[in-house]
C-alpha positions in Angstrom: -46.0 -28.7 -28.0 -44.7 -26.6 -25.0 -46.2 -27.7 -22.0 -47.8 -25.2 -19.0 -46.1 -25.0 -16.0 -47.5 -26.6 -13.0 -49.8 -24.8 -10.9 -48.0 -26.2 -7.5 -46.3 -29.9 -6.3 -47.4 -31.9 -3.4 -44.2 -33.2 -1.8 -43.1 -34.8 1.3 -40.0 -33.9 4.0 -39.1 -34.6 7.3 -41.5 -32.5 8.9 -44.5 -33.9 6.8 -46.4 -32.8 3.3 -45.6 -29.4 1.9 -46.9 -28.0 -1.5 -44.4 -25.9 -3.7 -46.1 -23.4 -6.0 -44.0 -21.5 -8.5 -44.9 -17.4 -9.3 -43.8 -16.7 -12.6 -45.6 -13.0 -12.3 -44.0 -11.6 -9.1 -40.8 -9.1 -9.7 -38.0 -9.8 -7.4 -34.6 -8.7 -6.5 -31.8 -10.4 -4.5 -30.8 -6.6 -3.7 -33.6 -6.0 -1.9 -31.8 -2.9 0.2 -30.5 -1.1 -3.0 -33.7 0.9 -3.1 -32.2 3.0 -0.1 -29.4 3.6 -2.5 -30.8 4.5 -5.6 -32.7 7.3 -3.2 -29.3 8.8 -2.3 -28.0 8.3 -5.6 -31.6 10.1 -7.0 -31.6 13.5 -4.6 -27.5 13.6 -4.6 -28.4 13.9 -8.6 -24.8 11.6 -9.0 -26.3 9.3 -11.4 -28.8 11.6 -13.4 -25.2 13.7 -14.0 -23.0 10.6 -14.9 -25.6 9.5 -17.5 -26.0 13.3 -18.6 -22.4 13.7 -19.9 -21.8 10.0 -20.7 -19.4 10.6 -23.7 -20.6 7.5 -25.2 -22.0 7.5 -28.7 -23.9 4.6 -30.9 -24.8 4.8 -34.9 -27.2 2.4 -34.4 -30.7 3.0 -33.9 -30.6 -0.8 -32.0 -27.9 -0.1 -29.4 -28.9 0.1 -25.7 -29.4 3.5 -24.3 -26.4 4.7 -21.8 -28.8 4.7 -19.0 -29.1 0.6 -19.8 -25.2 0.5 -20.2 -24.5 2.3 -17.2 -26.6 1.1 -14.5 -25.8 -2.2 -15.5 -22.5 -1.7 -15.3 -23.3 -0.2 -11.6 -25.3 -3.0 -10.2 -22.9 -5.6 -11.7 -19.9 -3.6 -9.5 -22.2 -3.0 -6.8 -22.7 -6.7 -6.4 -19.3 -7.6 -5.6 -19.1 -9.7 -9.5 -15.9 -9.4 -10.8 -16.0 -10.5 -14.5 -18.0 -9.3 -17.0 -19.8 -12.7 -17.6 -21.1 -12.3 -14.0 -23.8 -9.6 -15.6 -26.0 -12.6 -16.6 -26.8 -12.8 -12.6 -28.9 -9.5 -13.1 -31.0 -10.7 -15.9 -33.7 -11.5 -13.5 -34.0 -8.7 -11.6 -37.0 -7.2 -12.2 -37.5 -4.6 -9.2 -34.0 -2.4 -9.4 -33.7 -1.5 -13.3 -37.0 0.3 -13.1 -36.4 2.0 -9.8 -33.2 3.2 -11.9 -34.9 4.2 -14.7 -34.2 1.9 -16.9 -35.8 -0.1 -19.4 -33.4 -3.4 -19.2 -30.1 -5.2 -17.8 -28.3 -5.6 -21.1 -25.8 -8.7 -21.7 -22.1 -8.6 -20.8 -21.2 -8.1 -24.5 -23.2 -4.8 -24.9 -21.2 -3.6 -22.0 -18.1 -4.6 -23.7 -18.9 -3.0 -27.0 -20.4 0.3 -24.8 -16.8 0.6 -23.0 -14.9 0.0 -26.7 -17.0 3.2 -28.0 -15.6 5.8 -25.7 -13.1 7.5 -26.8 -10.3 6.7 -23.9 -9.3 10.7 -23.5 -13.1 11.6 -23.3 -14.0 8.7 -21.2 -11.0 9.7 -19.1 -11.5 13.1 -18.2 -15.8 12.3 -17.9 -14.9 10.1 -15.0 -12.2 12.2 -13.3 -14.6 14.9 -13.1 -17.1 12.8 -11.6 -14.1 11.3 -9.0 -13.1 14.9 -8.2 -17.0 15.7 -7.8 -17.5 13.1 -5.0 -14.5 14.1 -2.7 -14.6 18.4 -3.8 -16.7 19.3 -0.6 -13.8 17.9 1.6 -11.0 19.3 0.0 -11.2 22.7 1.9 -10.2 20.9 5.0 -6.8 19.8 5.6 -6.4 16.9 3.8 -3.4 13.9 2.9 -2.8 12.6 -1.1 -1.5 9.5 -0.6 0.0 7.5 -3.7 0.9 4.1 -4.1 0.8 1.5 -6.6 -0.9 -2.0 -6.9 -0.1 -5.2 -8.7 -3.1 -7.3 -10.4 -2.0 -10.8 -12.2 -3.6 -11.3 -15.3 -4.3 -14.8 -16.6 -4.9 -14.1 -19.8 -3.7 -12.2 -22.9 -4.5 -8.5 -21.8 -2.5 -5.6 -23.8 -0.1 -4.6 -21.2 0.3 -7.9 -19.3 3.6 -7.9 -19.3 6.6 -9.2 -16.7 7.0 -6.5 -14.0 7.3 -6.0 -10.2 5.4 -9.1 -8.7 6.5 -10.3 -5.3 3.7 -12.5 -4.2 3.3 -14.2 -8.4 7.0 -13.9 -9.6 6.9 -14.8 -13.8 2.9 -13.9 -13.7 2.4 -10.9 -16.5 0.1 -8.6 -14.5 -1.4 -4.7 -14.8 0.4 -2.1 -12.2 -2.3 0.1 -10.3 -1.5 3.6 -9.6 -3.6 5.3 -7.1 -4.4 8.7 -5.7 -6.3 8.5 -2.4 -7.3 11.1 0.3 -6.6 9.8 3.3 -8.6 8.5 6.3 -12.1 8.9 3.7 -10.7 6.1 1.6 -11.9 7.9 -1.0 -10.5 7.3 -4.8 -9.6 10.6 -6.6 -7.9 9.1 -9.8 -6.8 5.4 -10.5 -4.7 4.9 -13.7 -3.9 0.8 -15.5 -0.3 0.3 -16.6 1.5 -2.2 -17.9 3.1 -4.5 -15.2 6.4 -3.7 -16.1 6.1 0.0 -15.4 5.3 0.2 -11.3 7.9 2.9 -10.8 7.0 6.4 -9.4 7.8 7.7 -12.7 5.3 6.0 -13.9 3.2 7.6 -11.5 4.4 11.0 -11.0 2.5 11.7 -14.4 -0.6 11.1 -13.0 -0.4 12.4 -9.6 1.3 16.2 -11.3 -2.2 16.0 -13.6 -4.5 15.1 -11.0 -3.2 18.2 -8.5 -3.3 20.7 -11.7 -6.8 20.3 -12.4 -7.2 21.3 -8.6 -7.4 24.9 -7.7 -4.2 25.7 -5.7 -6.7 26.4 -2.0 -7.6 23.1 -2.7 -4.4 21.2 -2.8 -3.6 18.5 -0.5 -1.5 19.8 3.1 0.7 16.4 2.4 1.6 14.2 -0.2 2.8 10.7 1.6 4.5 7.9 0.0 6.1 4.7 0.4 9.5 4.1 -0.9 9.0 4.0 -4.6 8.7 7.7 -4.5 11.2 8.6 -1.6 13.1 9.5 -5.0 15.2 12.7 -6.2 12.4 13.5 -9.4 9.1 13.4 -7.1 10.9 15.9 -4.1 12.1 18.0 -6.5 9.0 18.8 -7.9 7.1 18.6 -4.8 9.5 21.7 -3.9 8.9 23.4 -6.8 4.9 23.0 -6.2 5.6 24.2 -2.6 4.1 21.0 -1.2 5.0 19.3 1.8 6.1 15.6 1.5 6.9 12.7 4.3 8.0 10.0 1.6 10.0 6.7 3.0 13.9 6.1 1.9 15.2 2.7 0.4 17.8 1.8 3.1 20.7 2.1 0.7 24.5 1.8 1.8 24.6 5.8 2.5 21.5 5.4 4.3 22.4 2.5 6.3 26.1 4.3 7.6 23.8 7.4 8.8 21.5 4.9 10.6 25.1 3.3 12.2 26.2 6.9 12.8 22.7 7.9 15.1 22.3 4.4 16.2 24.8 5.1 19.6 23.1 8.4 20.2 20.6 8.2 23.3 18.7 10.9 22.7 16.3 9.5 20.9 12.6 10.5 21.4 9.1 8.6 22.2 7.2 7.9 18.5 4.6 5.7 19.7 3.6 1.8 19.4 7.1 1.0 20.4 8.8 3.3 17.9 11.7 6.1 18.8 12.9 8.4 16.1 15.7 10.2 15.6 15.9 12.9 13.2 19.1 14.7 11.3 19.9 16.4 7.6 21.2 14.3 4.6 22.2 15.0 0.9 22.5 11.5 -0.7 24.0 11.0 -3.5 21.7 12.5 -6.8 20.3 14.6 -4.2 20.4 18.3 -5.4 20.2 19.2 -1.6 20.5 18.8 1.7 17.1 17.5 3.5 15.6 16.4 6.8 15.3 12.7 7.6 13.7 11.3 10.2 15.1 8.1 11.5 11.9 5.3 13.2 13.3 2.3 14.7 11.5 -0.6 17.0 13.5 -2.9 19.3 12.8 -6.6 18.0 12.0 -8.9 20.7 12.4 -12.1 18.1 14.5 -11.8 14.9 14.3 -13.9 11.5 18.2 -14.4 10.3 19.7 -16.2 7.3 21.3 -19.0 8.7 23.5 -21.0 6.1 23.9 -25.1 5.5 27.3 -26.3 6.2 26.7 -28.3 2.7 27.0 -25.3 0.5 23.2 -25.1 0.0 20.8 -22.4 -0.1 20.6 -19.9 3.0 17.5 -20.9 5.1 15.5 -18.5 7.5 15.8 -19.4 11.0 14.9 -17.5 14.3 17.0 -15.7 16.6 16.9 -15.6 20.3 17.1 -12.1 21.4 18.2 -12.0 25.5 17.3 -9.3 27.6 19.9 -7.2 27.5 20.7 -7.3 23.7 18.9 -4.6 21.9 18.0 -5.4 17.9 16.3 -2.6 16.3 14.2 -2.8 13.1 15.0 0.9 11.0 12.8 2.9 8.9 13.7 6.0 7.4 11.4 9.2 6.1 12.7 12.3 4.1 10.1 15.5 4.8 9.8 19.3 3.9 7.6 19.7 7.1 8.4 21.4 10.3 6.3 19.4 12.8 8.2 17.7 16.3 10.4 14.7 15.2 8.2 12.6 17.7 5.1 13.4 15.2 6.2 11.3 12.3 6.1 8.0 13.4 1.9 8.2 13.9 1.8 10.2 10.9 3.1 7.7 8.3 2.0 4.6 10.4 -1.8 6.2 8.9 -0.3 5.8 5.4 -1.0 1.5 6.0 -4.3 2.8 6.0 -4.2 3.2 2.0 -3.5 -0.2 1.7 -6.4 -1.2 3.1 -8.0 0.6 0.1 -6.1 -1.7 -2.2 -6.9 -4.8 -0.4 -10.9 -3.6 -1.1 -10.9 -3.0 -4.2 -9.3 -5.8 -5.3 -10.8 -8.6 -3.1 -13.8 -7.1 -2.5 -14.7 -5.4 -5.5 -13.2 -6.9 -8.4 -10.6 -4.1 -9.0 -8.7 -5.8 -12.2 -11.2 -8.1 -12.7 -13.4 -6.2 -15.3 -10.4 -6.8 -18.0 -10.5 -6.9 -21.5 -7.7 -7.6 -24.7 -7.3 -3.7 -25.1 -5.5 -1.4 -21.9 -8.3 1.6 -22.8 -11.3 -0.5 -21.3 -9.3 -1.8 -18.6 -8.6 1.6 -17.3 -12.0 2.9 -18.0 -13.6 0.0 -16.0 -11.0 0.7 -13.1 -12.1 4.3 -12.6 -15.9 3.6 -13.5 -15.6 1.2 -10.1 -13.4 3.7 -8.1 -16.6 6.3 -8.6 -19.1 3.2 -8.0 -16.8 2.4 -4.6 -17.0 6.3 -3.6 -20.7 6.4 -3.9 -21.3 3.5 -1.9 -18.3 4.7 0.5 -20.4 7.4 1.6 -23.4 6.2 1.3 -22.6 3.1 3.8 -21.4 6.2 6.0 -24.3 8.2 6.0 -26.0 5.0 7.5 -23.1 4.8 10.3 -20.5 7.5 10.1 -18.7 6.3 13.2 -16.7 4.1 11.0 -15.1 2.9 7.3 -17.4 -0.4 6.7 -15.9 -2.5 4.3 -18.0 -4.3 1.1 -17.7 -7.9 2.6 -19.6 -6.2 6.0 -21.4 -3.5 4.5 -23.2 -5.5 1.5 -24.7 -8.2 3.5 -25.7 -5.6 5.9 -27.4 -3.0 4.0 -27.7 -4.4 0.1 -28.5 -7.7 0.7 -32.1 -9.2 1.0 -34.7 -10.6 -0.9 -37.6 -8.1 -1.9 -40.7 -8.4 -3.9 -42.7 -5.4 -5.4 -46.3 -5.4 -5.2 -48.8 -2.3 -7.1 -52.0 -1.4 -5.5 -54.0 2.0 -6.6 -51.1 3.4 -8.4 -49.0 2.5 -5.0 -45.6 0.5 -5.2 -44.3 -1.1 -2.6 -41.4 -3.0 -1.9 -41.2 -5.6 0.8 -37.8 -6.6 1.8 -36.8 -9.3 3.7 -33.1 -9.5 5.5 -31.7 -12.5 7.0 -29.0 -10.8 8.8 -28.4 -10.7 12.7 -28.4 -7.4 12.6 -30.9 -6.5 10.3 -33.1 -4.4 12.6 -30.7 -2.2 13.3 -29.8 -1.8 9.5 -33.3 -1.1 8.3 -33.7 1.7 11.6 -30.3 3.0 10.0 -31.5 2.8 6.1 -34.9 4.4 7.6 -32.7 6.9 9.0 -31.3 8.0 6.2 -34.4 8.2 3.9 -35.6 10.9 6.3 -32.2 12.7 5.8 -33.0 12.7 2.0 -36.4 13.6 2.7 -35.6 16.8 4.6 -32.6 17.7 2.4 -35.1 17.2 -1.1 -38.0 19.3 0.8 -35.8 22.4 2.7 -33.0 23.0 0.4 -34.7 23.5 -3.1 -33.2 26.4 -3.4 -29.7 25.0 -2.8 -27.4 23.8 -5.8 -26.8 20.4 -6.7 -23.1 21.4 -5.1 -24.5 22.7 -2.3 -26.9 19.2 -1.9 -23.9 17.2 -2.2 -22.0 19.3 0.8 -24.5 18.6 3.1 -24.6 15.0 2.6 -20.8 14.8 2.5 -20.8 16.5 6.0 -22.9 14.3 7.5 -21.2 10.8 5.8 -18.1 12.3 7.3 -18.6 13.2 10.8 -16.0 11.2 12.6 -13.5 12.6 10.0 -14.3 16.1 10.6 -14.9 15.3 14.6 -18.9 17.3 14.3 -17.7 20.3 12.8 -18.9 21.7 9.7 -17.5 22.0 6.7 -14.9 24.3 5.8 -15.9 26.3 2.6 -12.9 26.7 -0.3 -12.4 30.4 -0.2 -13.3 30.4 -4.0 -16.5 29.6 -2.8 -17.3 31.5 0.1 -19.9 34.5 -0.1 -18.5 38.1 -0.6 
C-alpha cells in the first residue's frame, strides 16, 4: 500500500532547526525568463506560422499533435541540451508548455519518430522558407554571404559518418557542415549535413547556387566571401556568370608562391591594417580561364615556428626562431576578387570573414549543432536547420533586449532564460513570479521589461500592418548597431507605387 507523502521534515544544520515541506501542486519552470520569449515569438507570429505549415503528417489518431512535437523540440534546443535523451529534463515543466499552447512535452522518441515522418524534400524547403523569413527584412541592405564548412565527429554509426577532412580528430568518421551566413547578424540562411568525406566546395556550391535562386535578384548578397576551399576555378566562374562579386582566399600553391617572391622586393606596398600591407597585381593560374586580380596581405613575424630536424634521422620537430631586428619574416595571404574597391580595403574586409567562425564555434558548443543525430542523414539535416531557425529567433530576440552587441548562448541564457519561476492563478489572473540569481539580473529584467512594452506597442498600433511588415519593425530595432540607427531599406519589389 502506497504511502502519502510527508506533510514537512524537521531537520537540523549548522545554523539551527529548519523544516523542509515538499509542494507537489505548484507548477514550476527552470526557464523562468522564457515567458519574455514566447511573447516575441507570439506577436512576431514565427511560431503560430512554423506550426501552420509543419509538413508533418500522422495516421494515428494517438500521435502527438505538431504543436507538442515542435515546441518540444524548441525548448529542448533552446536549453542548450544536445542529445535527444536530454528532452526528459522538460518533463517537469509545468509553466512553459501551456504558455506555448501546448497540451504536453512529449518523450524523445516521439520526436524521433515526428522527424522520420517528414518527407526530407518537404521538410527541407518548410524550414528554408522559414530561414529566409527571419533574415528577408535585411536583405535590402547591402549585405555579405559568407560560406564555409564545419566538421562534427560522430561517435557512433550515423549514415554518412564516414573518413573525411578532420584535422583536430584524424581517423574519427564525422558529418561535414556547410553553411550560408549573412554576415556581421550571424544569422543562418541555410545549413546542409554531408557525409564527412565530401567537405569540398563542390560539395557546397550546390547549395549556395539554390539558396541565391530562390532569392529575388534586388535581393542578392553585394559579396560572396570565402576561405580557401572555394578560392577555386568552378565557384569564380560561376560567380561571374551570376555577376556577383567575390573576395575568396588562394591555396598558396607553387605558382602562387613565385608571384608572392616576385612582389615580395617591391616597396610599394600599402597600409591594410592590424599590422598587415598588401600588395595587389593580375594572375591567370593554371585551370584559370582568365586573367584575375589578386591581392597579396602579408604581416612581419616578430617570432617564427620552423621545422628543425634531429641529427639522428628522426622525425622533424617544431622549434622557434629568433627573428633580430633587422631581419624581416613575413607571413602571406593571398585573395582573388572581381571588386573594384582600394587594395588597402581588403585586408579589414576579409579579416570580418573570422567572424563566421564564431558562428560555428556557437552552434556547435553552445548549441548542440551535430548533436541531435540519428542512424538516417534526412533527420540529421532536418534537426540542423530546425536549430539554425531556433538560433535565429533567439539571435534577435537577445538583440532586441541589447542591440549594441552579438551575445552569445553561454552569456545570453543565464542572463535572460534562466531563473526559477512559479505560476500562481487568482480571479482568472496568472501570474508568474520569477526569480534570477544572476549579478546582473536587474538590469536583464529592466531590459526584458523593455521589450514587452516594445511588443505591446507594436501588437496595439500596427494592426493594420502585415505579419511582414510586424516582422520589419522588430528586425530594425534587433539590428540597430548593424544598420548604425537608420531605417530599413525597403526591396524595391516592395516599395509602394
Amino acid at each position: 500500500m502506497a504511502r502519502e507523502p510527508p506533510g514537512g521534515v524537521d531537520l537540523d544544520s549548522f545554523v539551527g532547526p529548519v523544516r523542509v515541506e515538499w509542494d507537489h501542486e505548484a507548477a514550476m519552470t527552470p526557464l523562468g525568463q522564457l515567458p519574455f520569449f514566447i511573447d516575441f515569438l507570439k506577436t512576431a507570429g514565427l511560431f503560430d506560422a512554423l506550426v501552420a505549415d509543419c509538413p508533418l503528417r500522422y495516421l494515428s489518431p494517438n500521435a502527438p499533435s505538431k504543436r507538442d512535437v515542435l515546441g518540444t523540440a524548441m525548448l529542448s534546443m533552446l536549453a542548450g541540451h544536445k542529445r535527444y535523451a536530454h528532452i526528459a529534463a522538460l518533463r517537469c515543466d509545468g509553466v512553459l508548455p501551456e504558455l506555448l499552447g501546448m497540451r504536453k512535452i512529449v518523450s524523445e522518441d516521439a520526436i524521433r519518430r515526428a522527424f522520420k515522418a517528414i518527407d526530407e524534400t518537404g521538410g527541407a524547403v518548410w524550414l528554408r522558407r522559414h530561414l529566409q523569413y527571419c533574415v528577408e527584412p535585411l536583405l535590402a541592405e547591402p549585405w555579405i554571404l559568407d560560406v564555409d564548412t564545419t566538421i562534427k565527429p560522430l561517435y557512433g554509426h550515423q549514415e554518412g559518418a564516414v573518413l573525411g577532412y578532420n584535422p583536430k580528430k584524424p581517423g574519427r568518421p564525422s558529418h561535414c557542415y556547410h553553411t550560408y551566413a549573412m554576415a556581421s547578424t550571424r544569422l543562418v540562411l541555410d545549413v546542409d549535413v554531408s557525409p564527412g568525406d565530401e567537405h569540398a566546395s563542390k560539395h557546397s556550391a550546390p547549395g549556395l547556387w539554390a539558396l541565391l535562386d530562390r532569392l529575388p535578384r534586388d535581393l542578392w548578397p553585394a559579396l560572396l566571401r570565402g576561405d580557401r576551399g572555394f578560392g577555386n576555378e568552378e565557384i569564380m566562374r560561376e560567380a561571374e556568370a551570376r555577376e556577383l562579386p567575390f573576395l575568396l582566399k588562394l591555396r598558396l600553391t607553387a605558382n602562387v608562391k613565385r608571384m608572392i617572391e616576385k612582389l615580395a622586393s617591391s616597396r610599394e606596398w600599402v597600409d591594410a591594417g592590424q599590422g598587415f600591407e598588401a600588395k595587389e597585381s593580375e594572375v591567370r593560374l593554371v585551370g584559370w580561364s582568365r586573367q584575375r586580380r589578386v591581392i597579396v596581405l602579408r604581416r612581419r613575424l616578430k617570432d617564427a615556428v620552423g621545422l628543425r630536424l634531429s641529427d639522428d634521422g628522426g622525425p622533424p620537430q617544431l622549434a622557434f626562431v629568433e627573428i633580430g631586428e633587422a631581419t624581416d619574416v613575413y607571413e602571406y595571404s593571398v585573395l582573388v576578387t572581381s571588386l573594384n574597391e582600394d587594395t588597402e580595403a581588403f585586408g579589414q574586409l576579409y579579416r570580418d570573414r573570422g567572424d563566421g567562425e564564431n558562428v560555428f564555434d556557437e552552434m556547435k558548443n553552445q548549441w548542440g549543432w551535430g548533436g541531435y543525430t540519428t542512424h538516417d542523414l534526412a533527420r540529421c539535416r532536418l534537426a540542423a536547420r530546425l536549430l539554425g531557425l531556433f538560433y535565429n529567433w533567439w539571435n534577435i530576440f537577445v538583440r532586441l533586449a541589447d542591440p549594441s552587441l552579438h551575445r552569445e548562448a553561454i552569456t545570453s541564457r543565464p542572463l535572460f532564460l534562466t531563473a526559477i519561476a512559479t505560476r500562481t492563478r487568482h480571479a482568472r489572473q496568472t501570474t508568474i513570479r520569477v526569480t534570477s540569481s544572476h549579478a546582473k539580473a536587474e538590469p536583464a529584467a529592466r531590459a526584458l521589461a523593455a521589450v514587452a512594452a516594445f511588443l505591446r506597442r507594436l501588437a496595439k498600433n500596427a494592426e493594420q500592418l502585415t505579419r511582414l511588415q510586424k516582422w520589419r519593425a522588430i528586425v530594425s530595432r534587433a539590428f540597430q548597431a548593424f544598420l548604425n540607427g537608420r531605417p530599413l531599406r525597403t526591396p524595391p519589389r516592395l516599395a509602394p507605387s
